[in-house]
Every structure is written in structure tokens, then in C-alpha cells.
GULUM-983947 format. One record per residue: residue number from 1; residue in three letters; chain; x, y, z of N, C-alpha, C in turn. Coordinates in steps of 0.02 Angstrom, whole numbers, plus 50000, padded with zeros to 5 digits. Example, Ala and Ser with C-alpha at 12.3 -4.5 7.8 and 13.67 -1.06 7.14 Angstrom:
BEGIN
<1, 'ALA', 'A', <50660, 49716, 50390>, <50615, 49775, 50390>, <50660, 49835, 50390>> <2, 'SER', 'A', <50642, 49888, 50354>, <50684, 49947, 50357>, <50645, 50002, 50394>> 
//
This chain:
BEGIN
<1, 'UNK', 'A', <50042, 49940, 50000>, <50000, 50000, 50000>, <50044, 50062, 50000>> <2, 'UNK', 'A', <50042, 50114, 49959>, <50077, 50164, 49951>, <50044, 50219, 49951>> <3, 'UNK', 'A', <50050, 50272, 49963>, <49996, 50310, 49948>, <50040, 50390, 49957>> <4, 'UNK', 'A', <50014, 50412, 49913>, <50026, 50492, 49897>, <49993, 50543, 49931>> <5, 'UNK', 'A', <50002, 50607, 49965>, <49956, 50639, 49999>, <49980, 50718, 49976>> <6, 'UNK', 'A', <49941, 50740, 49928>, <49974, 50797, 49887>, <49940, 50872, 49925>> <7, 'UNK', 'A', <49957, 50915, 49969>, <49954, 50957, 50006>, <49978, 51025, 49986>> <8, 'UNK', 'A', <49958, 51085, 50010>, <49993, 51179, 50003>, <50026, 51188, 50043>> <9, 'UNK', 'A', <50024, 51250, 50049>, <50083, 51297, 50064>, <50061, 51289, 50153>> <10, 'UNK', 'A', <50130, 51267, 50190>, <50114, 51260, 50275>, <50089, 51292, 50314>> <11, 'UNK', 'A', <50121, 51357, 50294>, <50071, 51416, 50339>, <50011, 51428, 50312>> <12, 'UNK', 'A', <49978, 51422, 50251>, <49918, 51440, 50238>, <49844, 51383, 50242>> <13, 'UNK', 'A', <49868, 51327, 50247>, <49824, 51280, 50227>, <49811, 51214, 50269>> <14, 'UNK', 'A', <49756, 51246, 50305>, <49731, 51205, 50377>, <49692, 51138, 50355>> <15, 'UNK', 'A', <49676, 51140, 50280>, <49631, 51091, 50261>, <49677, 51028, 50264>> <16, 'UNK', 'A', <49746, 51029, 50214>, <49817, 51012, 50193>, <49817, 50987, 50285>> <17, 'UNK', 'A', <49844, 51001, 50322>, <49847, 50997, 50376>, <49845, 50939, 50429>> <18, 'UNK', 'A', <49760, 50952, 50405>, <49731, 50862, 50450>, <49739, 50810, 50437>> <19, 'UNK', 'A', <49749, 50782, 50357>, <49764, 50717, 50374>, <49840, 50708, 50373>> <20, 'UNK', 'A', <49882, 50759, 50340>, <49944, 50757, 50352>, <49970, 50733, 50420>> <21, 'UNK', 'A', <49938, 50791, 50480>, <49979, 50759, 50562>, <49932, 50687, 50560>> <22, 'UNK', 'A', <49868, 50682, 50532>, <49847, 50614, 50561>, <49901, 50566, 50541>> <23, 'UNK', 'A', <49898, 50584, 50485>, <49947, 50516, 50453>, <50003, 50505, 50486>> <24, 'UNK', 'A', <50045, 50556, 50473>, <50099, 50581, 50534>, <50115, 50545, 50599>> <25, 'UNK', 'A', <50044, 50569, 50630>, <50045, 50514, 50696>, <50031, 50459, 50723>> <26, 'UNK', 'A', <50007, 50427, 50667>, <49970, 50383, 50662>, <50015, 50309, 50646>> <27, 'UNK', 'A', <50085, 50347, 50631>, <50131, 50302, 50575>, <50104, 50276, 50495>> <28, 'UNK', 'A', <50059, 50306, 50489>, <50036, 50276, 50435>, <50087, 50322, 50350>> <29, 'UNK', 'A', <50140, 50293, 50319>, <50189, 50313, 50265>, <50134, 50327, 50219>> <30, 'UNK', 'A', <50165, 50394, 50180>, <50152, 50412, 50122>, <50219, 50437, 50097>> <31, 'UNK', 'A', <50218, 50462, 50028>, <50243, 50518, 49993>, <50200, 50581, 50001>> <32, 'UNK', 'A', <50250, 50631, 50011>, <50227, 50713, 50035>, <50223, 50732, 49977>> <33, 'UNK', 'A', <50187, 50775, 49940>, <50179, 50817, 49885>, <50150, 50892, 49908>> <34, 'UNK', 'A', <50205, 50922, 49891>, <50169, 50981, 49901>, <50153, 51019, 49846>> <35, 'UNK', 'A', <50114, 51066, 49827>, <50080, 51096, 49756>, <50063, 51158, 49796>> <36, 'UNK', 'A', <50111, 51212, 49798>, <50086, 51277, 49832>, <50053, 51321, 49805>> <37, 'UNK', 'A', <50007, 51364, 49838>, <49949, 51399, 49803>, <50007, 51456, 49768>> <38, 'UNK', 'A', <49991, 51474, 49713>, <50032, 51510, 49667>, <49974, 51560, 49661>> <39, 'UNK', 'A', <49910, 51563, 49663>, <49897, 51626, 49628>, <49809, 51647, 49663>> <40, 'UNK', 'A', <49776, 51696, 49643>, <49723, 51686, 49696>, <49685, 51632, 49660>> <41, 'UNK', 'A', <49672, 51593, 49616>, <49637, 51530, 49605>, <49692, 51494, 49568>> <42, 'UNK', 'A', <49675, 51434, 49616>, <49741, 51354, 49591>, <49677, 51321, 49558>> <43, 'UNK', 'A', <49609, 51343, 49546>, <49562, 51287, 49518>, <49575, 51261, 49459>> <44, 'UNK', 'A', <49598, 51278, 49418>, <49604, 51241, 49342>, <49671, 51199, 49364>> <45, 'UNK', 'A', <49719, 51231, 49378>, <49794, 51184, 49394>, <49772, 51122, 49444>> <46, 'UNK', 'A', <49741, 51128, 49496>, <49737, 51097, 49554>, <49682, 51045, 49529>> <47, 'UNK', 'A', <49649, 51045, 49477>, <49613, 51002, 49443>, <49634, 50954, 49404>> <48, 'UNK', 'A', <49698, 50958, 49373>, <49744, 50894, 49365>, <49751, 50856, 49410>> <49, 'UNK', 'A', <49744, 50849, 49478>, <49761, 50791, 49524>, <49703, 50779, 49559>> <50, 'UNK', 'A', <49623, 50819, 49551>, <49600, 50846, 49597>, <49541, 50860, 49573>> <51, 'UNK', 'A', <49468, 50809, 49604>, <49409, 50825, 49572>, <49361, 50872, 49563>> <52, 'UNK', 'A', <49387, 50907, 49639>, <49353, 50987, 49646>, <49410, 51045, 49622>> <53, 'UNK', 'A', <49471, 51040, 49620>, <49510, 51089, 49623>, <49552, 51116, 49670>> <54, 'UNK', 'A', <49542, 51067, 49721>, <49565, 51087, 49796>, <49630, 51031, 49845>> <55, 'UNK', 'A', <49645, 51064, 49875>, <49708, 51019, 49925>, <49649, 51010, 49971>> <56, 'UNK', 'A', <49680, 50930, 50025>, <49714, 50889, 50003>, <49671, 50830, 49960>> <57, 'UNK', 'A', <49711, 50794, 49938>, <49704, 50727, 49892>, <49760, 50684, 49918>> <58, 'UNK', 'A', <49716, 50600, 49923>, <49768, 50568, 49932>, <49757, 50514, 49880>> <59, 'UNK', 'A', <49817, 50497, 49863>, <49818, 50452, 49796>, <49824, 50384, 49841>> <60, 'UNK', 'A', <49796, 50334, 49813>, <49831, 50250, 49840>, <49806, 50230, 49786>> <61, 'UNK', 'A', <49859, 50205, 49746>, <49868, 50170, 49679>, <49801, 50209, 49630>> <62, 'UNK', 'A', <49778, 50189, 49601>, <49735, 50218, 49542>, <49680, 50254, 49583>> <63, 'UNK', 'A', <49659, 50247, 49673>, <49603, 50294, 49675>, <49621, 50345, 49700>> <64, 'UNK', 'A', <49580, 50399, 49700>, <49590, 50462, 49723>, <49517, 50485, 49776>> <65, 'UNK', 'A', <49569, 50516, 49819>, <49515, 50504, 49890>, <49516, 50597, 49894>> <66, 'UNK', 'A', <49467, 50632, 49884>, <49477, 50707, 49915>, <49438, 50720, 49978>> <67, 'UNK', 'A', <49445, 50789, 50005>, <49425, 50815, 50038>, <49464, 50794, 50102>> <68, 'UNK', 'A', <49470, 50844, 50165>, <49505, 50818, 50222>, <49466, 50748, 50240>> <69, 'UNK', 'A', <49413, 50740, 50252>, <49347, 50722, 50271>, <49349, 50662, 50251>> <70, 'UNK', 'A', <49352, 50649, 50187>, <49330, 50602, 50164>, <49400, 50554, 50148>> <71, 'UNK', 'A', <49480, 50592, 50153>, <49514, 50557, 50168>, <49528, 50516, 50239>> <72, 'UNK', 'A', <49501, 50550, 50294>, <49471, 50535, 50367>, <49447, 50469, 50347>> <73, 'UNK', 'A', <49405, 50454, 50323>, <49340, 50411, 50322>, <49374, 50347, 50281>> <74, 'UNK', 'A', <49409, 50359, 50223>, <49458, 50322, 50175>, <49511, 50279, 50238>> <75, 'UNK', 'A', <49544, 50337, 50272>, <49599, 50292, 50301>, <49580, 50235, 50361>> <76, 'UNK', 'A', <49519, 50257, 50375>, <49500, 50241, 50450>, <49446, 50168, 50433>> <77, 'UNK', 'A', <49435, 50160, 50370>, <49412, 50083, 50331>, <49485, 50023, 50348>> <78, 'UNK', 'A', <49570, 50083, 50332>, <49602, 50023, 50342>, <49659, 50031, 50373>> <79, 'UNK', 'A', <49643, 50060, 50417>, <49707, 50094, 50488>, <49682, 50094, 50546>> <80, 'UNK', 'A', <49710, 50051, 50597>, <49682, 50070, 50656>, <49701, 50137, 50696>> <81, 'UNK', 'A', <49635, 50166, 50758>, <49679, 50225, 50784>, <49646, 50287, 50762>> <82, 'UNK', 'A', <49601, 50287, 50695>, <49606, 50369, 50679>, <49543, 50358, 50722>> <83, 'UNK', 'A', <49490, 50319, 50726>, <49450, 50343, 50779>, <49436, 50292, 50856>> <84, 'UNK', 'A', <49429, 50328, 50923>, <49427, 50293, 50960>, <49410, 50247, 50958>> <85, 'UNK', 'A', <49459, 50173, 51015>, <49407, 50122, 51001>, <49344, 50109, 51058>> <86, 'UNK', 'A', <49361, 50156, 51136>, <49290, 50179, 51176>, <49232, 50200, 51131>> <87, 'UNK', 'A', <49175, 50141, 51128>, <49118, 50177, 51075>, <49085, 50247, 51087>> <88, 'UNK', 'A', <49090, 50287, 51168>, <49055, 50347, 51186>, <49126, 50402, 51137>> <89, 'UNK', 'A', <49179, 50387, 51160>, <49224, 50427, 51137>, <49216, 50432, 51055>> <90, 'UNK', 'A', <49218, 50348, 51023>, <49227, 50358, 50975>, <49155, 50430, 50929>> <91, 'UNK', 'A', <49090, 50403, 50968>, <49033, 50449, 50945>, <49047, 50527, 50945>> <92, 'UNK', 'A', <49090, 50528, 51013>, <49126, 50612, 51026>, <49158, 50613, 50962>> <93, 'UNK', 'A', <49191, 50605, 50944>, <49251, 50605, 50894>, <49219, 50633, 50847>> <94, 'UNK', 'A', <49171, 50584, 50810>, <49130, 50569, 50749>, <49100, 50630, 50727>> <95, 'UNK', 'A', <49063, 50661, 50800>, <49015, 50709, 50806>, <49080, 50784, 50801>> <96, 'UNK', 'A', <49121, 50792, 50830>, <49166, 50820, 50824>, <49196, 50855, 50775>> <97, 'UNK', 'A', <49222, 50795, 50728>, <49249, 50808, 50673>, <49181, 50833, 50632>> <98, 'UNK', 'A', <49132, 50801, 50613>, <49102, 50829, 50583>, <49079, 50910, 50595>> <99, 'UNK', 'A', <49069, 50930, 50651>, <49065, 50990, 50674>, <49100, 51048, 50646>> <100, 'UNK', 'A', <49165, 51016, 50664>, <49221, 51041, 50636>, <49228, 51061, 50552>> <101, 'UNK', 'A', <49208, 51003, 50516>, <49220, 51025, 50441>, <49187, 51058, 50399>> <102, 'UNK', 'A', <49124, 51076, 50462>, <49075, 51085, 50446>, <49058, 51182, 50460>> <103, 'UNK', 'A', <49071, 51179, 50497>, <49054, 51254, 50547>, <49097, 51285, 50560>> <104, 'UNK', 'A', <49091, 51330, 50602>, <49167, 51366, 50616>, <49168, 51431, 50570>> <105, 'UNK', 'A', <49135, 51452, 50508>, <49139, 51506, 50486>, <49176, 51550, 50509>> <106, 'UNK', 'A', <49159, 51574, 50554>, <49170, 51651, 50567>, <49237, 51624, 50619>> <107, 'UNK', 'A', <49272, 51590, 50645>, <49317, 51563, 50649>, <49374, 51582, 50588>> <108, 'UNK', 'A', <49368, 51530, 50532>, <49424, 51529, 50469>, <49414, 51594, 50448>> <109, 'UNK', 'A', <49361, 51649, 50444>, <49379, 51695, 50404>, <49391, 51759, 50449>> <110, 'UNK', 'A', <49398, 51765, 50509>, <49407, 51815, 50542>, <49463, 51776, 50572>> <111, 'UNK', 'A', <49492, 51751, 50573>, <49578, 51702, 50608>, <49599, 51653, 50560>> <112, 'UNK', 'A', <49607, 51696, 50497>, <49627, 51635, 50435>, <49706, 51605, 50472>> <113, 'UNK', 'A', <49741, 51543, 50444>, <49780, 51492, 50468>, <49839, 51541, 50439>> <114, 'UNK', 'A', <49884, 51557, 50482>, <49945, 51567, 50452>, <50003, 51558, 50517>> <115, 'UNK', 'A', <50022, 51497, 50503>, <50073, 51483, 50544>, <50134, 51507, 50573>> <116, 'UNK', 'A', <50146, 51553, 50538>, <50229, 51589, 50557>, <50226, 51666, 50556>> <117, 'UNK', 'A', <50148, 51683, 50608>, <50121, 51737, 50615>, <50120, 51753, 50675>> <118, 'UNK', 'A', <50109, 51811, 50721>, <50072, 51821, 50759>, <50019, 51897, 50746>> <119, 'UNK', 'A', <49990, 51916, 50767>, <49930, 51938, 50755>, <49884, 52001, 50823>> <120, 'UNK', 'A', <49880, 52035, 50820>, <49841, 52078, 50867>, <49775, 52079, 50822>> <121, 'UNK', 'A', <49730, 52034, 50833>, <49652, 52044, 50804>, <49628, 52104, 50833>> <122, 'UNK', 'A', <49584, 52130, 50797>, <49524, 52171, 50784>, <49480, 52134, 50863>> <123, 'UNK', 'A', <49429, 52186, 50874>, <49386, 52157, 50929>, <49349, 52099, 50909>> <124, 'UNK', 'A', <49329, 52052, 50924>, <49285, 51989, 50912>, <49200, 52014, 50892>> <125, 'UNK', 'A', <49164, 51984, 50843>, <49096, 52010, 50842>, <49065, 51936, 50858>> <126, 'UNK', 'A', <49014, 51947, 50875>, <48965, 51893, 50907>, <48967, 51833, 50873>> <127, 'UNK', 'A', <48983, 51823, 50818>, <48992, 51750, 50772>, <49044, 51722, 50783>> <128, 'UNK', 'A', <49116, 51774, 50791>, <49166, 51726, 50790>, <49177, 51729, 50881>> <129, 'UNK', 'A', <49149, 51752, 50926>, <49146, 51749, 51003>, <49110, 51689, 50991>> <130, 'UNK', 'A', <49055, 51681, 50971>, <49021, 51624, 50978>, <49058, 51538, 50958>> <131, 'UNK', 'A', <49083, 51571, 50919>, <49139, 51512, 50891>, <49189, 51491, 50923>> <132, 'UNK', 'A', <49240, 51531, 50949>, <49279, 51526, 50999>, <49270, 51488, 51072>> <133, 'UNK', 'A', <49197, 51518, 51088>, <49182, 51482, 51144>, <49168, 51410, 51140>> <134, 'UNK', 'A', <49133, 51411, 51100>, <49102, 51347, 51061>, <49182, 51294, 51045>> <135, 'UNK', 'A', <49235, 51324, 51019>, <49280, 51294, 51020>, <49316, 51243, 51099>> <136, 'UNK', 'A', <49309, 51302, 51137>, <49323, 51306, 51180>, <49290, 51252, 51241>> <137, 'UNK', 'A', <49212, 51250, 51228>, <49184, 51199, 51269>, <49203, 51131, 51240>> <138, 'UNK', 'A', <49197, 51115, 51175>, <49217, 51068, 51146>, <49286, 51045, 51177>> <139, 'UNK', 'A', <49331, 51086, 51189>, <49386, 51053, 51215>, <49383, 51034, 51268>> <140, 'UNK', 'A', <49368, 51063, 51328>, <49353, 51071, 51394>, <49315, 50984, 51417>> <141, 'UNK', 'A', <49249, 51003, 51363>, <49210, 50921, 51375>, <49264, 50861, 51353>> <142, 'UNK', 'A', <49292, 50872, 51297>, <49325, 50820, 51280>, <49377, 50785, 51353>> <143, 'UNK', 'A', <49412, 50852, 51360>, <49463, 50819, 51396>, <49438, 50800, 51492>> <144, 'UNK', 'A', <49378, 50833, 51504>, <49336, 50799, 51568>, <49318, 50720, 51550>> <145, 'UNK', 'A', <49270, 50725, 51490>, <49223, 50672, 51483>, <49294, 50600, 51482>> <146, 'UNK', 'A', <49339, 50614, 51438>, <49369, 50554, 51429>, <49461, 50574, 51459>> <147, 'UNK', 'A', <49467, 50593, 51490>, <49523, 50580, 51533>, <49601, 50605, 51505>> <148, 'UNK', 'A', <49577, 50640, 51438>, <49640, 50673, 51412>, <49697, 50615, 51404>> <149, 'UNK', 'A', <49748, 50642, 51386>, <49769, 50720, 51362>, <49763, 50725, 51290>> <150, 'UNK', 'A', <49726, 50666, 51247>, <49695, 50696, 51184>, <49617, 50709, 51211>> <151, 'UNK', 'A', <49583, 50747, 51145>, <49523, 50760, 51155>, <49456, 50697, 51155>> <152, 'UNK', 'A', <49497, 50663, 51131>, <49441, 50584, 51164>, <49474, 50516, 51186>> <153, 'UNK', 'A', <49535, 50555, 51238>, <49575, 50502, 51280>, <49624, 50501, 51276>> <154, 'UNK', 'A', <49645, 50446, 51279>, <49724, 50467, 51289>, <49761, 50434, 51212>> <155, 'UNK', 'A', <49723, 50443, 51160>, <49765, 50417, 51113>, <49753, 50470, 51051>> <156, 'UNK', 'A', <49785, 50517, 51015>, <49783, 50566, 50975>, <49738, 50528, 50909>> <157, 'UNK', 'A', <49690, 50543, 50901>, <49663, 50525, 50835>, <49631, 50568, 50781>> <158, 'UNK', 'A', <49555, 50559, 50750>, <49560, 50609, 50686>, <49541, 50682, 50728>> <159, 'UNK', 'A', <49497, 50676, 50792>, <49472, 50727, 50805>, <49516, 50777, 50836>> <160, 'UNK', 'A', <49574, 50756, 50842>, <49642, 50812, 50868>, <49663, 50831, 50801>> <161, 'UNK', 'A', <49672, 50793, 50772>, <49691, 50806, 50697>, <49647, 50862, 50656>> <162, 'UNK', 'A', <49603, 50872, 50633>, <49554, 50900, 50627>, <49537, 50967, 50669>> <163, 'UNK', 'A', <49556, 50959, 50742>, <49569, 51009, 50766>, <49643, 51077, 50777>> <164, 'UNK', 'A', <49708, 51017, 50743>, <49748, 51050, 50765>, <49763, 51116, 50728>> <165, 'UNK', 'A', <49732, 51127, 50681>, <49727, 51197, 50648>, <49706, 51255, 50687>> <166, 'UNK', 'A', <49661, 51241, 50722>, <49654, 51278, 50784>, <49687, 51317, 50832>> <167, 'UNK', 'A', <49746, 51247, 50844>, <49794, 51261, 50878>, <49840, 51317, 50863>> <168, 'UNK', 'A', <49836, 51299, 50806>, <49886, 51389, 50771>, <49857, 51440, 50786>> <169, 'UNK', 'A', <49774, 51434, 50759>, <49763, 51506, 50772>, <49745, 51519, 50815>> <170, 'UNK', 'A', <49751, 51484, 50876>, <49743, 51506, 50952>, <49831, 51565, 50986>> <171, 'UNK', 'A', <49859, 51514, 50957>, <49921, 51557, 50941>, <49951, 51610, 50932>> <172, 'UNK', 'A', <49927, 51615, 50865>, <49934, 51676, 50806>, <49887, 51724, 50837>> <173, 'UNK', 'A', <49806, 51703, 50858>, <49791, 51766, 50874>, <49765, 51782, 50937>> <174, 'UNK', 'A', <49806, 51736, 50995>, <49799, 51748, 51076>, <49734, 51727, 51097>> <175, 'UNK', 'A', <49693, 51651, 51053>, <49642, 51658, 51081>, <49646, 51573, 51149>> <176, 'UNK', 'A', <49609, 51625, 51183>, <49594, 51608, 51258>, <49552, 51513, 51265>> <177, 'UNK', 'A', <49572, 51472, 51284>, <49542, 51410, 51278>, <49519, 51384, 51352>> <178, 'UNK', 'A', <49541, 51410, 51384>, <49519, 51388, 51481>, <49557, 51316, 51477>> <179, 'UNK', 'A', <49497, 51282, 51507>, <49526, 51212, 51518>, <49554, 51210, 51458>> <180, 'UNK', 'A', <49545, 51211, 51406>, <49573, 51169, 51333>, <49638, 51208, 51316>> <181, 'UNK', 'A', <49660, 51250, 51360>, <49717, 51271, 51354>, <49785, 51231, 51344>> <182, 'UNK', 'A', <49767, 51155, 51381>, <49843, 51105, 51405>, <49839, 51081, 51325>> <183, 'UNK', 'A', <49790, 51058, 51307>, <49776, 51043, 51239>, <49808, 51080, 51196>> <184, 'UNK', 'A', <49796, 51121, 51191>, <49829, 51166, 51146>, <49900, 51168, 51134>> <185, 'UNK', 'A', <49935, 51169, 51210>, <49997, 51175, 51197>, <50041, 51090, 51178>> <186, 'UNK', 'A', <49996, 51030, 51212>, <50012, 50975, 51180>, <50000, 50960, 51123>> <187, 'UNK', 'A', <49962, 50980, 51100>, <49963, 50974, 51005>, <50033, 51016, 50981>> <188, 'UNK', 'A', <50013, 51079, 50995>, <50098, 51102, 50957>, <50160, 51096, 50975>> <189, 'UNK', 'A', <50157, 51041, 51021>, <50222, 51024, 51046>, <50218, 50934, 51017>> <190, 'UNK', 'A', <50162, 50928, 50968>, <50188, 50849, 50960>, <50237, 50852, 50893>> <191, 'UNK', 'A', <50270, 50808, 50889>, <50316, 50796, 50837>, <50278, 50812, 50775>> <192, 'UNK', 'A', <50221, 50780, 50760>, <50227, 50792, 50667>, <50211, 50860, 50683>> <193, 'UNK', 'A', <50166, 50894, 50718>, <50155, 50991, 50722>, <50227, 51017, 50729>> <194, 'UNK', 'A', <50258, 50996, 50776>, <50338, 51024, 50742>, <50376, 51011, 50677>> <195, 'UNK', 'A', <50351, 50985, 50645>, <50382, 50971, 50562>, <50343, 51004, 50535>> <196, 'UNK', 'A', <50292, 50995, 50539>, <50244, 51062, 50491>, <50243, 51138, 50498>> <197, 'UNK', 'A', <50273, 51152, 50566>, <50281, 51207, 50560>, <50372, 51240, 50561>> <198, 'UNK', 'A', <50416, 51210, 50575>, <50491, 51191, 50525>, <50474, 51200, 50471>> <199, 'UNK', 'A', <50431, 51174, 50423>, <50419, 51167, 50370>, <50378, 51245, 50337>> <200, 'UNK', 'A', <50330, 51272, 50381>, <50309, 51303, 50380>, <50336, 51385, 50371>> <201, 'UNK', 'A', <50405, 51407, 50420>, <50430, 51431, 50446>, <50495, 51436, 50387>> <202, 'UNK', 'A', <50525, 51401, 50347>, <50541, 51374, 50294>, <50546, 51399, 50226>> <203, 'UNK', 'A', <50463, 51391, 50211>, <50418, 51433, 50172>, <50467, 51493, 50152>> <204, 'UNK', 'A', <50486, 51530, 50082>, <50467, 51561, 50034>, <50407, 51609, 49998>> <205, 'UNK', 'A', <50365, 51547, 49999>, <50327, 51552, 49974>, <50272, 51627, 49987>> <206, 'UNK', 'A', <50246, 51659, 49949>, <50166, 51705, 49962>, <50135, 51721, 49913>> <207, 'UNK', 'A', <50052, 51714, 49926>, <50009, 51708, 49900>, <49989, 51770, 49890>> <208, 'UNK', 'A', <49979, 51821, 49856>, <49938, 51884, 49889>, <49867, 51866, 49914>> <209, 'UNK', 'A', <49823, 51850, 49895>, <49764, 51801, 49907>, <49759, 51804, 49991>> <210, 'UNK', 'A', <49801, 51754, 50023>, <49817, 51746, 50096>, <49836, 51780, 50119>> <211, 'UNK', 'A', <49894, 51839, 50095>, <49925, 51882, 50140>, <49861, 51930, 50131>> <212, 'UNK', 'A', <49835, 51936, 50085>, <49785, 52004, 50109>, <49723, 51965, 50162>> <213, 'UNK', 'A', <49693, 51901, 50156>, <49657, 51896, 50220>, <49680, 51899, 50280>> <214, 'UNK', 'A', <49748, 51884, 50285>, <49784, 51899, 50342>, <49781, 51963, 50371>> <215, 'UNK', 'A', <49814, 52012, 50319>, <49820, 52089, 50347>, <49733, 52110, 50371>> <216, 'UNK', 'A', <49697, 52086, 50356>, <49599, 52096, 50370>, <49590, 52072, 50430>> <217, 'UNK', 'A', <49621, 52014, 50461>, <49617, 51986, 50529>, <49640, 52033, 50586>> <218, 'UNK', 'A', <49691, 52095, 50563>, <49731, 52123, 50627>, <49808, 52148, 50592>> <219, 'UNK', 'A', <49816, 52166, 50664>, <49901, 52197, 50663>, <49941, 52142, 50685>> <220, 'UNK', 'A', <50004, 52137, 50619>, <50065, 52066, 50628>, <50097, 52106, 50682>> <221, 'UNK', 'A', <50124, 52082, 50699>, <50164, 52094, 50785>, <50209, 52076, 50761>> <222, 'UNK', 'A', <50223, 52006, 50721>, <50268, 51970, 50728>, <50263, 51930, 50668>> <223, 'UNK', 'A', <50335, 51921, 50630>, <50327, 51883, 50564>, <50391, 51841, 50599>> <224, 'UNK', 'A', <50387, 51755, 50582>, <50449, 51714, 50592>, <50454, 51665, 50531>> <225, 'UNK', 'A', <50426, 51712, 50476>, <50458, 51642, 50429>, <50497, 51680, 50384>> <226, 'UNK', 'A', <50534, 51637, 50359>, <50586, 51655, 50289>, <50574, 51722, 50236>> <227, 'UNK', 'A', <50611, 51754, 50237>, <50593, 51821, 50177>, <50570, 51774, 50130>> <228, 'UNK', 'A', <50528, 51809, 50083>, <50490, 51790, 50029>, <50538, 51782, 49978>> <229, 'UNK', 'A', <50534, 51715, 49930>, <50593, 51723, 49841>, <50586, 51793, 49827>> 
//
């Protein structure tokens, strides 16, 4: 079994992201491909590998699996681990992730992902407060209900994964998690989140596209990645 997992640019692309650390942590080998966003639409290019036009895709031999989501769902038919094997946890998880791929709006577009940022946001408006918190209980329950120090126990699976995008922009833009705070800092202290953001940090690369949703989020405080080519 071989499989390809063709991903963007590190600091910009939270989608790219999730199944990368899953896989990552999971031990589960691929080949890395990266295909960085070059311009404000990769849709026609990104459609050579890619049924919608979008990162990520994972190749295993002739099929092609897209969406974070639905590579989730692909690996977890023949890998143990991506979801709990406690059936209450595993339902947390389930319910979780979907939440996650799902919602969050005002989240991604008022704290877009940029890893080798930091950030003084703008005041919060009631959608993305609502979100935050909402983030926030989610973690809190996770790590009461099932005993930590992942969010449905003690074994990192898709729903940390899925979440750890988060983790950046809790980061990047000082947001507050309470209990789900320990969380936070154990995700970006696990090994594959330290390669991705090495990797990240690395980077060349800019989009104007991203850097202008960025500059819309707030004042950079702080830039730590590589001058631009």
C-alpha cells in the first residue's frame, strides 16, 4: 500500500493539515507532495490531480480520495487509531469532526491559518465569540468526559487532527481556551506539528490572496518565517 498525499503551502492551509499530522501520527507512510497555492485561484491547475480543484488529495494506487473528510473516512476503513476504540468517545470524535468540517465560519475567516504569524486581532463580533467559545467547550468536555490528554482520551486521533489547525490560530491570534488550554499546547508540541511548522517557517513562498486575508484579521506583531523568493 503506498499512497501519495498531495498538500499547500504550510502556513496557509489548515485543510492540507489534517490528514497530514493524522497520518503523521498515526505512522501511517506516504509520499509528501506539496503543490503551493501560486495565485488567487489554483482551480484549473489543482484540477489535474483533483476532482474539485482543491488540496488535500490522497492518491493510493489508481484511486483518488479528496476532501480532508473524506480522506478521514478512506483511512479509517484500513488503519487502526484514527477513531477511538471507547464507542462513547469514538461517537465524541465522529460528532466532532464533523462539526468541525463543517462550521466554524466566522472562525476561518476572521483568524485565517497562518502559521509563522502572530497577530493583534480586531475586537471579536458575536459569530466569531460564539465560535471561539464553542471551540472552547468542545475542548474542555472532551478532555473531562474522557480523561485526556487527547480530546477523546488518551490516544491522538482524527478529532485532534482536525482540530489542530486551531491550535495555530489560538496562537497567532491569543485566543483564550480555559481548560482546553493544556491541549493546545500539547498538540503544538507533538512531533509531526513540529515538522509542519519547521516546514512552515521554511516557506518562501506568498500568495497575495492569503496575505491580504491575513492583513483583514489584525496587526502582525510578529513575522517568523523566511523572507519571501
Amino acid at each position: 500500500m503506498t499512497y501519495t498525499l498531495i498538500t499547500a503551502n504550510r502556513n496557509y492551509s489548515s485543510w492540507s493539515l489534517r490528514p497530514w499530522v493524522l497520518m503523521k501520527a498515526l505512522g501511517i507512510a506516504f509520499t509528501d507532495r506539496i503543490v503551493p497555492f501560486a495565485k488567487p485561484s489554483n482551480h484549473d491547475d489543482f484540477r489535474a490531480f483533483s476532482p474539485t480543484g482543491q488540496v488535500p488529495v490522497l492518491l493510493d494506487g489508481g484511486t483518488t480520495v479528496w476532501d480532508s473528510l473524506g480522506i478521514a473516512l478512506y483511512l479509517a476503513e484500513r488503519h487502526a487509531g484514527v477513531w477511538p476504540a471507547d464507542e462513547e468517545a469514538r461517537a465524541f470524535a465522529m460528532c466532532g469532526v464533523a462539526e468541525m468540517h463543517g462550521g466554524f465560519a466566522a472562525l476561518r475567516n476572521q483568524c485565517t491559518m497562518n502559521v509563522g504569524v502572530r497577530v493583534a486581532p480586531g475586537p471579536h463580533d458575536a459569530a466569531l465569540a460564539r465560535d471561539v467559545g464553542r471551540v472552547r467547550e468542545l475542548f474542555e468536555e472532551g478532555l473531562a468526559r474522557f480523561g485526556g490528554p487527547w480530546l477523546a482520551g488518551p490516544d491522538f486521533t482524527a478529532l485532534d487532527a482536525f482540530f489542530a489547525p486551531v491550535a495555530y490560530r489560538c496562537r497567532t491570534y491569543g485566543l483564550a481556551m480555559g481548560g482546553g488550554q493544556a491541549w493546545v499546547e500539547r498538540v503544538l508540541d507533538h512531533p509531526a506539528m513540529r515538522a509542519w511548522e519547521a516546514a512552515a517557517l521554511a516557506e518562501t513562498w506568498r500568495e497575495a490572496g492569503h496575505e491580504a486575508e491575513l492583513a483583514a484579521c489584525g496587526a502582525i506583531t510578529a513575522d517568523f518565517r523566511a523572507p519571501p523568493a
